[in-house]
Steps between C-alpha positions, in 0.01 A plus 500: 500500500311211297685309282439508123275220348469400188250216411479334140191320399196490230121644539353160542727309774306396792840494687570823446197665592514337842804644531437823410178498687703413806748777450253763449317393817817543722587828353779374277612683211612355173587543133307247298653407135262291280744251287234463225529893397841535548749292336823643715296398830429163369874477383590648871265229671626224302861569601378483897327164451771322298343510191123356599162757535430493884294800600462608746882610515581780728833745530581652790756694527759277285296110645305309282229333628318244326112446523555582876247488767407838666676392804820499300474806366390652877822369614672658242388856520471548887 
């Protein structure tokens, strides 16, 4: 069973779209929420990263991970 992912970041982050380029490629599923069109996801986020906008932040399954590097997040879902 995969873990649940939930990623939070904007349309126009370069970091992001790595990342979710990356996850895609390896077959990794995940829930994107956009904190610019939702104001309880950018609320949510904000609470993870002690108060400062860092995006890519991830979820998974209760961790936070903060702008991580796809290696990170491997380790986390195998």
């Amino acid at each position: 069973m995969s873990k649940k992912i939930v990623m939070y970041t904007t349309s126009w982050c370069g970091d992001c779209r790595n990342l979710k380029n990356q996850l895609r490629d390896n077959g990794i599923l995940y829930e994107e929420r956009d904190i610019e069109q939702n104001a309880a996801d950018y609320a949510t986020m904000m609470g993870y990263t002690n108060g400062k906008r860092v995006i890519p932040t991830l979820e998974i399954e209760g961790k936070i991970l903060i702008n991580p590097r796809f290696a990170d997040v491997q380790k986390e879902v195998s």
